[in-house]
N, C-alpha and C positions, 0 to 999 in steps of 0.2 A: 437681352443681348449679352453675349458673352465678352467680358473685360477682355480691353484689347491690351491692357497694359494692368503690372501688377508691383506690386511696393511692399518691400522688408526690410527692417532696420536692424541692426547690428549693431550694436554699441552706439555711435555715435554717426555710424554710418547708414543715409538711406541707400536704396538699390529698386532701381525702376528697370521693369524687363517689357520691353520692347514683345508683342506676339501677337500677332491675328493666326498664326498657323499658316501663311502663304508669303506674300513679298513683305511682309512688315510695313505695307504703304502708309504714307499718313494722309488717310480717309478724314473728312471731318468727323469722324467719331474717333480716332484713333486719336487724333490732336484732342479732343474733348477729355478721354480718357487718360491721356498725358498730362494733360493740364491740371487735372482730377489727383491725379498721384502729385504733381508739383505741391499741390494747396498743402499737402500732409509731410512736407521735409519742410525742418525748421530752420528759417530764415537768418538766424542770429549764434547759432553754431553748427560744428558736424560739417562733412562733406554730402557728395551724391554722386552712386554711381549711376549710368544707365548706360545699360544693356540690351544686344536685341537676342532674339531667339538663335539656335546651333546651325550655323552656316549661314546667316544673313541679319546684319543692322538694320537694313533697308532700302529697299528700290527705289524709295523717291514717292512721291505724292502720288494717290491713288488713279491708278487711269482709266478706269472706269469710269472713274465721274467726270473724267479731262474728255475721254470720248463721250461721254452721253449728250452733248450738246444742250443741256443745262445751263442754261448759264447762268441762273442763279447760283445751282448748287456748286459751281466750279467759283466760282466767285466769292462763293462763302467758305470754303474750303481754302480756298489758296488765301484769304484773307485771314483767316484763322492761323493758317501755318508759316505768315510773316510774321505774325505777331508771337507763334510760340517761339522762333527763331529770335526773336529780341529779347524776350526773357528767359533763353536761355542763356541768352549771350552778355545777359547785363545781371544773372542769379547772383546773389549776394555772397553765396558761397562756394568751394570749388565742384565742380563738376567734372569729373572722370568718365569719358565714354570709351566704353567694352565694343570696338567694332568684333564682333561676333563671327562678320562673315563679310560678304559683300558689303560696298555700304555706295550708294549711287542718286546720282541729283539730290533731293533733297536730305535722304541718308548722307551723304559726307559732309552737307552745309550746317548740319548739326552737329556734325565733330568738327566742323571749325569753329562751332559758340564753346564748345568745351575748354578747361581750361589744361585740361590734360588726356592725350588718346594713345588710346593701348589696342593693339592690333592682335588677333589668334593669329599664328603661327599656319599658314596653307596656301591654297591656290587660290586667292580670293583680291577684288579689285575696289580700288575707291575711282570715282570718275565722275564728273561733274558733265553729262552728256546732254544738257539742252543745246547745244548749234546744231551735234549730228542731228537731232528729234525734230530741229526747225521751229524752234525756239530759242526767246534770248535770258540773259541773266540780268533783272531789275537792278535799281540800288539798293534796295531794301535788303537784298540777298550778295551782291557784289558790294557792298559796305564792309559786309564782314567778313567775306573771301580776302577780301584784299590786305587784312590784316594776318590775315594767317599762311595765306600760298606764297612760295617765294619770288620772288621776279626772276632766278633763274629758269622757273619751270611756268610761268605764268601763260603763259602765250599756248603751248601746248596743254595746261589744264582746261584752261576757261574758254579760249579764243578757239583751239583746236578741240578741245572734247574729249583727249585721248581720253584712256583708261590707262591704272598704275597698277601693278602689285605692290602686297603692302609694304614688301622694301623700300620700296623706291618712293611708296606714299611718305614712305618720312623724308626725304627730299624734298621733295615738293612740298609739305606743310601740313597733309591730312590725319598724318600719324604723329608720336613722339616714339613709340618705342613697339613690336615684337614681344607676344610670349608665345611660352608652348601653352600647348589646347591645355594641358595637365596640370599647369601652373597659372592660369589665364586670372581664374577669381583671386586667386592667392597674390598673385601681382597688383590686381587691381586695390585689395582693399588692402595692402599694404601702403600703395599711393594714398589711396584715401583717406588712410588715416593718419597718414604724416602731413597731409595737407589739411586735414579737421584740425591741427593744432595752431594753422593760422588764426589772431588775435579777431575779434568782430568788438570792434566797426573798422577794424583799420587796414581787414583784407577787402572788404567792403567797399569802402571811401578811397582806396589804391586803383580797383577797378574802376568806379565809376569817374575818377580824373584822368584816367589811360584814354577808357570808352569813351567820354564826353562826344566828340563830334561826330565819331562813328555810329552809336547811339543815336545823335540829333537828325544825323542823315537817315536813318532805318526808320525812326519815327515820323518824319516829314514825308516819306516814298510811301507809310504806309497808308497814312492820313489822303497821300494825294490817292492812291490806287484807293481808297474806300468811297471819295468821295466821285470816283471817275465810273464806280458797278452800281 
């Protein structure tokens, strides 16, 4: 099988690229494969960036397997991609995501575990669309939405569905900042390496006393949802 995801390091910097060559879904091999590049960025210094491929971070969870009526396999996929969702959201060290292009359902719930997100520069949307799809958003996943969308824009991310450009993503909470296409790496690993100079254990131990309950809540929803498939 071909790597769906691939890792370089840079000084101090890791960089995980986000590719299946189509929606960037996370398949359970795509989370397998993510998971895979996590194990190789080191724990105790350095940043990480991730990246998806030229015009798109990600559609969201694969739906092929949401359609195939599997229910194992949709079971172990979406159970797999709570759990990547929590350890990104509680990584020891900062994490910079490169939205590339689109970034949708579960693509923008991964730049809300980031702890820094940089937008390209185009016509491209973040949007959080499980009500339109006829689906809802667990705790596990609305744990850590809720820490990052703002209550201005709340009710039309989550509750309504809309879709933002990425101006206005930073409004709402899915972005921090805009670059151009030209400038997009160059920005990023400029963050990232002013953020690698955060001290370990104390950027570390800052997070996980912010995280604590948000955290216990995504861990307790995931434990129930495993014990419920």
């Amino acid at each position: 099988m071909t790597a769906l995801t691939s890792i370089e390091t840079k000084d101090e910097i890791s960089i995980i690229t986000l590719d299946d060559g189509k929606a960037n879904a996370f398949s359970f091999e795509m989370i397998t494969s993510l998971n895979e590049s996590l194990e190789q960025v080191p724990k105790d210094k350095g940043a990480l960036i991730i990246k998806g491929r030229d015009g798109l971070f990600s559609g969201g969870f694969d739906l092929k397997t949401l359609a195939s009526g599997d229910m194992d396999a949709i079971a172990k996929m979406v159970s797999a991609g709570y759990q990547m969702l929590h350890d990104l959201y509680t990584f020891p060290r900062p994490i910079i995501a490169l939205a590339t292009g689109h970034a949708v359902a579960m693509g923008v719930f991964v730049l809300c575990c980031a702890d820094y997100r940089i937008g390209i520069k185009g016509d491209f949307i973040c949007q959080a669309n499980e009500v339109r799809n006829n689906m809802d958003i667990p705790t596990q996943i609305m744990a850590i939405i809720q820490d990052r969308i703002s209550k201005k824009h709340f009710y039309s991310a989550v509750y309504h569905a809309d879709a933002f450009d990425f101006e206005i993503s930073k409004e709402v909470g899915y972005l921090d900042e805009i670059a151009e296409p030209d400038n997009l790496m160059a920005r990023a690993f400029e963050k990232a390496s002013d953020l690698a100079t955060l001290g370990h254990p104390f950027y570390e131990k800052t997070k996980q006393c912010a995280q604590k309950e948000t955290a216990r809540k995504v861990l307790d929803a995931i434990k129930d949802f495993n014990s419920k498939t």
